[in-house]
C-alpha positions in Angstrom: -80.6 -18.4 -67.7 -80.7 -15.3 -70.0 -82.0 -12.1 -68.2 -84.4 -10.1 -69.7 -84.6 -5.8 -69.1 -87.3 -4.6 -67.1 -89.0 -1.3 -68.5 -86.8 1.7 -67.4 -83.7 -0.3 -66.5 -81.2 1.3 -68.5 -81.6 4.9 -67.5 -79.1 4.3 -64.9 -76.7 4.5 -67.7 -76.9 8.0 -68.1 -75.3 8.6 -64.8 -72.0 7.8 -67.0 -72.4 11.1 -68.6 -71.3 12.6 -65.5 -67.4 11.7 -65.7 -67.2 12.4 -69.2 -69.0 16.4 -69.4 -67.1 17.2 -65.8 -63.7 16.0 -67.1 -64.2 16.9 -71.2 -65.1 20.8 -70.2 -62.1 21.6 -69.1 -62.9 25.4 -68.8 -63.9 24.3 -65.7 -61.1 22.9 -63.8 -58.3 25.1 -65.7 -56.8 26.9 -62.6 -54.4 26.4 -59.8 -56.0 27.0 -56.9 -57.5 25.6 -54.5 -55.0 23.2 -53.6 -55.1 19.8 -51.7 -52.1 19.0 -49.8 -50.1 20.7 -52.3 -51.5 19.5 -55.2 -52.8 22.5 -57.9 -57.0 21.6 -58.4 -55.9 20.3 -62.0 -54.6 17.6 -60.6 -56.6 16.5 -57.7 -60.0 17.3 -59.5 -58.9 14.6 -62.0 -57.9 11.9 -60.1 -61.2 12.3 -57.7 -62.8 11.7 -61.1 -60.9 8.8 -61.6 -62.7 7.3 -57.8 -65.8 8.6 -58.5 -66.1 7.1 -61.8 -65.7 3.7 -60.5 -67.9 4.7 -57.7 -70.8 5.7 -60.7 -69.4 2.8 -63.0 -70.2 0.2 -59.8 -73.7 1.7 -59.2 -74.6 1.9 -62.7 -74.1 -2.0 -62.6 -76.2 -2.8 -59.4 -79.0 -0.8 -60.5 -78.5 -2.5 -63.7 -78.4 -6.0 -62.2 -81.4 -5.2 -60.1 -83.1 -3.9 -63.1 -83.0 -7.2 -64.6 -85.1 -10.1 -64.4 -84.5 -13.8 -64.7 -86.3 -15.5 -67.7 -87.5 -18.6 -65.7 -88.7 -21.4 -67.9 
């Protein structure tokens, strides 16, 4: 059965602007230090982007999910 959006579903989906602005501005994570484990911040910064995107990426679609209706006929 096709699902329908309830009103205010897809604002969710601006969450997903989070990954992009804190990993395109890269003013912001352009230094060494502090390091984890060895690793320069660069580094480490990106790839917890790369987990919390999928993190943001899987909640996005619950709340998306949720925010849909089934058409019943």
């Amino acid at each position: 059965m096709p699902k329908t959006p309830r009103s205010g579903a897809t604002y969710w989906r601006l969450l997903l602007l989070l990954p992009i602005v804190a990993v395109v501005w890269l003013p912001f994570y352009d230094h060494v230090g502090p390091t984890l484990w060895g690793w320069p911040f660069f580094y480490w910064y990106q790839m917890l982007w790369v987990l919390l995107t999928a993190l943001i990426t899987g909640f996005v679609f619950l709340m998306e999910d949720a925010g849909y209706e089934e058409s019943g006929q």
